[in-house]
C-alpha positions as semicolon CSV with decimal commas, in nm:
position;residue;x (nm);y (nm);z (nm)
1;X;-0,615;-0,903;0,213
2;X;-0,377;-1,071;0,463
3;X;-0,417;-0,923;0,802
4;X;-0,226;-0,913;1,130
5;X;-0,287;-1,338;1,203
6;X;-0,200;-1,438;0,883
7;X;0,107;-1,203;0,852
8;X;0,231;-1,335;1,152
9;X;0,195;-1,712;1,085
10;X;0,472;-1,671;0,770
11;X;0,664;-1,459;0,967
12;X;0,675;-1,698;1,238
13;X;0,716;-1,990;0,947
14;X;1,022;-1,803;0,778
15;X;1,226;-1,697;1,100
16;X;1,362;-2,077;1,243
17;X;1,456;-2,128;0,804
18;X;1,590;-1,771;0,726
19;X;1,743;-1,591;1,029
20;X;2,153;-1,708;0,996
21;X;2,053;-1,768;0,628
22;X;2,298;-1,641;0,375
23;X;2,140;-1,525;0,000
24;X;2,296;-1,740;-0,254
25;X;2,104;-1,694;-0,567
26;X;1,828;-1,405;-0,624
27;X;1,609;-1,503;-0,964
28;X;1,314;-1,216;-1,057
29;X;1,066;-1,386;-1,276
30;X;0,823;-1,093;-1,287
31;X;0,937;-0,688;-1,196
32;X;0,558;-0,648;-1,086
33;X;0,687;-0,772;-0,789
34;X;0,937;-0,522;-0,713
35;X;0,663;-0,216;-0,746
36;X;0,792;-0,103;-0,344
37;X;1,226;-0,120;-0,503
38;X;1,201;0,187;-0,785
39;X;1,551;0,116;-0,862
40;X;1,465;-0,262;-1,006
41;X;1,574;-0,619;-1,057
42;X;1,938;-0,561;-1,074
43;X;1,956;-0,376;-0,793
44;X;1,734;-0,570;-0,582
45;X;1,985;-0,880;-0,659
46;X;2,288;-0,686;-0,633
47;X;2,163;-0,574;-0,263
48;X;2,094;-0,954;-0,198
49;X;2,334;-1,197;-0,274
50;X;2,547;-1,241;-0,017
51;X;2,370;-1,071;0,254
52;X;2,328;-1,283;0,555
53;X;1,977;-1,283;0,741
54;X;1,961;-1,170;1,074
55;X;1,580;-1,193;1,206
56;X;1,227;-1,174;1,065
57;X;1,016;-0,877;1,232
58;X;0,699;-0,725;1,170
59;X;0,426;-0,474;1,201
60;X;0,115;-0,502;1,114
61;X;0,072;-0,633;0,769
62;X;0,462;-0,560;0,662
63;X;0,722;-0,811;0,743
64;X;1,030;-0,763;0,687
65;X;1,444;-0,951;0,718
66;X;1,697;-0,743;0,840
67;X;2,052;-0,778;0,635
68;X;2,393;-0,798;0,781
69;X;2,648;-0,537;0,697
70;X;2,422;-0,247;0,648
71;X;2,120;-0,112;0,793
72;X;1,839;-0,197;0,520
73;X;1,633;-0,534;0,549
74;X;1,441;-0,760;0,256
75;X;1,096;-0,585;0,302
76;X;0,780;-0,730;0,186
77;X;0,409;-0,680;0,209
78;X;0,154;-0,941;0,077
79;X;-0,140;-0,724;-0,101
80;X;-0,389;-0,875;-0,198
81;X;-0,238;-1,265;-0,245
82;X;0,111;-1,273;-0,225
83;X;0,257;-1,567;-0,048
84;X;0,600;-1,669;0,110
85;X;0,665;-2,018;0,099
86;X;0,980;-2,211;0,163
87;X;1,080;-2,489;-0,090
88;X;1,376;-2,740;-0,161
89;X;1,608;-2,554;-0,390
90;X;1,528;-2,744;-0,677
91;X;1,089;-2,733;-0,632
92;X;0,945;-2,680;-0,922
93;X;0,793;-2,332;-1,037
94;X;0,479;-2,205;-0,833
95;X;0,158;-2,092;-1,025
96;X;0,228;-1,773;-0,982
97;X;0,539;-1,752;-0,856
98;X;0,758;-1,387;-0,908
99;X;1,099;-1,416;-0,725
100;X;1,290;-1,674;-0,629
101;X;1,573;-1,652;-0,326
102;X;1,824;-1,934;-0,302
103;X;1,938;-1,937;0,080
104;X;2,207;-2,124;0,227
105;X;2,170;-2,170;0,616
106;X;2,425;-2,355;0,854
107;X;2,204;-2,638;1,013
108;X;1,905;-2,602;0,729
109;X;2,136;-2,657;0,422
110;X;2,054;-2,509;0,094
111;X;1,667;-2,354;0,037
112;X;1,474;-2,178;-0,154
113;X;1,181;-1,886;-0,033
114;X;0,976;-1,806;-0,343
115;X;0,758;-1,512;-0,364
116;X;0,418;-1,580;-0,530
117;X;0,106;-1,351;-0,586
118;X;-0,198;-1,378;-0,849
119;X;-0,315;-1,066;-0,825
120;X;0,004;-0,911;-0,825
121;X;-0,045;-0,624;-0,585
122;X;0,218;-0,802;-0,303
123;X;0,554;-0,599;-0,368
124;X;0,901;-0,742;-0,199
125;X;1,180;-0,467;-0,185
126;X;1,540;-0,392;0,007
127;X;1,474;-0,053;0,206
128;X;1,632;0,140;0,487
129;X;1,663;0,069;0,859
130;X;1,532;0,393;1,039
131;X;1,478;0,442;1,402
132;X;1,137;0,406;1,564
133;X;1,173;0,443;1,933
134;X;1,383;0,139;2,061
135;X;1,339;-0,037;1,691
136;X;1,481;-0,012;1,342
137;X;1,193;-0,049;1,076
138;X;1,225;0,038;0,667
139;X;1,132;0,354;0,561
140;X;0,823;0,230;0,411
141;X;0,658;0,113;0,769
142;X;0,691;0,482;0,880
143;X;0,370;0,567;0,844
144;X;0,215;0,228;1,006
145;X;0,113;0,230;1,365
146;X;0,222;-0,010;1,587
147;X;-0,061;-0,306;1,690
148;X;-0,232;-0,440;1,957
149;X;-0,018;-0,766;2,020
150;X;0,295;-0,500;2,024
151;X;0,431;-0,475;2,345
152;X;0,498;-0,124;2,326
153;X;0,130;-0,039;2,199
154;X;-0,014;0,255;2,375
155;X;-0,366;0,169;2,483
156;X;-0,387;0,513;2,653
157;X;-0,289;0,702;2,360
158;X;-0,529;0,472;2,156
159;X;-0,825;0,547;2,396
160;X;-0,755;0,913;2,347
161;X;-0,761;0,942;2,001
162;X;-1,062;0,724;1,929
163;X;-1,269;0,941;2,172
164;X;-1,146;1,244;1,952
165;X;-1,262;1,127;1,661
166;X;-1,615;1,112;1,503
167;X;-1,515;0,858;1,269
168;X;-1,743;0,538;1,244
169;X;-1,556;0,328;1,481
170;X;-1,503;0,042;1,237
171;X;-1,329;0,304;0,983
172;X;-1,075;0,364;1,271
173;X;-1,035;0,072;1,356
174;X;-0,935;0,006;0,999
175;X;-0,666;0,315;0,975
176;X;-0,322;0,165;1,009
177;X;-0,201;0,491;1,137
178;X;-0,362;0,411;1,426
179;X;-0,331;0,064;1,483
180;X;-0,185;-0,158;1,203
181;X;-0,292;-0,530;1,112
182;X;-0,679;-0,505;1,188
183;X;-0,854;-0,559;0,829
184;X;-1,248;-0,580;0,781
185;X;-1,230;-0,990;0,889
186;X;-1,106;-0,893;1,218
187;X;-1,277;-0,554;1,283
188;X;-1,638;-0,704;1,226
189;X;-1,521;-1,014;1,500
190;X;-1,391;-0,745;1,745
191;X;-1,717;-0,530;1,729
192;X;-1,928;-0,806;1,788
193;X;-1,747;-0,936;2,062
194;X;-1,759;-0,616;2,225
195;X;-2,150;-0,567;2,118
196;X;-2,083;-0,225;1,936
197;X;-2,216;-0,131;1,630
198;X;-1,973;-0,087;1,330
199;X;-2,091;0,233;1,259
200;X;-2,061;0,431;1,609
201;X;-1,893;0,733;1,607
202;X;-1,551;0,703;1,799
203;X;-1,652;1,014;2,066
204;X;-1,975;0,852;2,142
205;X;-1,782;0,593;2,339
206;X;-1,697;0,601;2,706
207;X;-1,308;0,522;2,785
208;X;-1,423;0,231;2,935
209;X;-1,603;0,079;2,569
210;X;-1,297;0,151;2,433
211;X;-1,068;-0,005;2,665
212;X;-1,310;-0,281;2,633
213;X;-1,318;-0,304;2,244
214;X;-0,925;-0,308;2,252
215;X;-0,906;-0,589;2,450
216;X;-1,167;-0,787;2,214
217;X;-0,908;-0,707;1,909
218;X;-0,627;-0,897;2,099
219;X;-0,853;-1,162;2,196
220;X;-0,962;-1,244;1,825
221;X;-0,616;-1,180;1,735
222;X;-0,466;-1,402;1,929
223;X;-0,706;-1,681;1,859
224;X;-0,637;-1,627;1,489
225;X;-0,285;-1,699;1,523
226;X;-0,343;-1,991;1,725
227;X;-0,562;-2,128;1,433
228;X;-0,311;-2,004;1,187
229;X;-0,523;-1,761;1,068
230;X;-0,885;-1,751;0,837
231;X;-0,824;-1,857;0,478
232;X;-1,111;-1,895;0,278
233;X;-0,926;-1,997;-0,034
234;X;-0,571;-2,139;-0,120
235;X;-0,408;-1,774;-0,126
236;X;-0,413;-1,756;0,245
237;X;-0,130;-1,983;0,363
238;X;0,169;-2,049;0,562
239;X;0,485;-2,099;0,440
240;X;0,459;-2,445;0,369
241;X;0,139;-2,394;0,220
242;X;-0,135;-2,478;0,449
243;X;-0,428;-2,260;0,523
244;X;-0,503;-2,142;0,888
245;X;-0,869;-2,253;1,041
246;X;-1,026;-1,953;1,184
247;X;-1,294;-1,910;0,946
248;X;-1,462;-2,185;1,099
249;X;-1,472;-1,965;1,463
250;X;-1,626;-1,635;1,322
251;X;-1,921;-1,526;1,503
252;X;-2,038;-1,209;1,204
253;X;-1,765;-1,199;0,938
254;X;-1,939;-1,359;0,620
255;X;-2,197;-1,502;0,828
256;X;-2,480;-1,299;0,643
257;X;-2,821;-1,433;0,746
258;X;-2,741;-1,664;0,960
259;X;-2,799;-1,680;1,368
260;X;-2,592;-1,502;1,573
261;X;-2,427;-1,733;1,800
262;X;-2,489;-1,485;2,107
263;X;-2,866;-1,413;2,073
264;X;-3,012;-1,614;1,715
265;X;-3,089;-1,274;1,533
266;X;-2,961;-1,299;1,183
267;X;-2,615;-1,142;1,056
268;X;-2,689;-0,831;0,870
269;X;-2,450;-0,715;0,631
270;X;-2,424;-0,372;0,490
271;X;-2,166;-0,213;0,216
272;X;-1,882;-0,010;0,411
273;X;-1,606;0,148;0,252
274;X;-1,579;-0,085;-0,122
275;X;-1,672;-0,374;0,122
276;X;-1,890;-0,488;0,362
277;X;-1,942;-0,483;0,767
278;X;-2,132;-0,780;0,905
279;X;-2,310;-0,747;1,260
280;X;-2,573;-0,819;1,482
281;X;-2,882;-0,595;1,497
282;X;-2,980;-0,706;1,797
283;X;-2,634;-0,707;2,008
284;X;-2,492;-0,426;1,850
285;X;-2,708;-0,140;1,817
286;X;-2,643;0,162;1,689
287;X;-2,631;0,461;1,926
């Protein structure tokens, strides 16, 4: 599943095209893809054309396109495969493809940002503005914490609550009511980095391994989106189609067997949660 990185690549890929954009045309090839707007395709459109664009925000692995005139915004979340990819207006069909927006922008001219997903799980829908604090988010990111690379993150608050908890820290790690956009690739690469073992309890911890583990996550974070993200097939992938690079700089994460880069011990990987964590033995042990 997308995470936080790979989120925020299309995000940052739609906002120069989109944000002053006007909706032209709204075509729904498949209602699958409207699973998060209960009220369907000729509402969704109806709710659309017309609407200008007026930014592209996001919180952990939910973007979403705030309208004029109204306090709702085009929400979307990926799943498992969905992509957002900006094409000319008349580009043929994607493999795959669900919804098609026409968009008209002032210095871009006329495009098109089609909504594609294989495995169908990705859902696009209009929703409500609420308040959050200073922000407006849909109704549907209620429930998601803010993450690490938010400004407004409380690392205090985080520290606190980990310490509370005797959750295996990579399971908390992984609740997005905690902290939102951290997924199992980016988990595994922020243990290791900070030498703890996935499955730690959170109150075995000091404040201070914590502390340290949270800044690991915005290190690997950040160097994610500066290598647009890890793709390890052609679902991952910005809006113009391209996969990000990151896989190649993963130090556990699908590395099972091979030397650690840190001390040579081999990768282990165990099943976790309908997946798997992958660590070091040697630099992570278990308390």
């Amino acid at each position: 599943m997308p995470e936080l990185p790979e989120v925020e690549v299309v995000r940052a890929g739609l906002a120069p095209a989109v944000v002053g954009a006007t909706v032209s045309s709204v075509s729904v090839l498949d209602e699958r893809a409207l699973t998060r707007h209960p009220a369907g395709a000729a509402d969704f459109a109806a709710q659309l054309e017309g609407a200008g664009i007026v930014a592209a925000a996001r919180r952990g692995k939910f973007l979403w396109m705030p309208l004029t005139g109204a306090e709702r915004a085009l929400t979307a979340h990926l799943g498992m495969s969905g992509q957002l990819l900006l094409r000319a207006p008349d580009a043929p069909a994607e493999r795959h493809e669900r919804i098609r927006l026409g968009i008209e922008h002032p210095r871009h001219g006329s495009l098109a940002v089609v909504f594609a997903d294989q495995r169908t799980f990705g859902s696009l829908a209009v929703d409500d503005l609420v308040a959050d604090g200073e922000d407006l988010i849909p109704t549907q990111v209620r429930h998601i914490a803010r993450d690490a690379m938010d400004p407004h993150f409380d690392d205090e608050a985080f520290v606190v609550a980990v310490r509370r908890r005797a959750s295996a820290i990579k399971r908390i790690l992984l609740d997005q009511t905690l902290i939102s956009g951290v997924g199992n690739i980016y988990a595994d690469e922020s243990l290791w980095a900070a030498r703890i073992h996935p499955e730690t309890q959170g109150r075995m911890l000091s404040a201070r391994a914590v502390r340290r583990l949270l800044g690991e996550v915005r290190l690997v974070l950040d160097k994610a989106l500066a290598e647009g993200g890890t793709s390890f097939d052609a679902q991952y992938v910005n809006v113009n189609g391209q996969a990000g690079y990151f896989a190649h700089s993963l130090n556990a994460y699908g590395r099972t067997g091979q030397a650690c880069p840190r001390c040579g011990g081999p990768i282990r990987r165990d099943a976790f949660m309908n997946r798997s964590s992958h660590y070091c033995p040697r630099c992570q042990r278990r308390r």
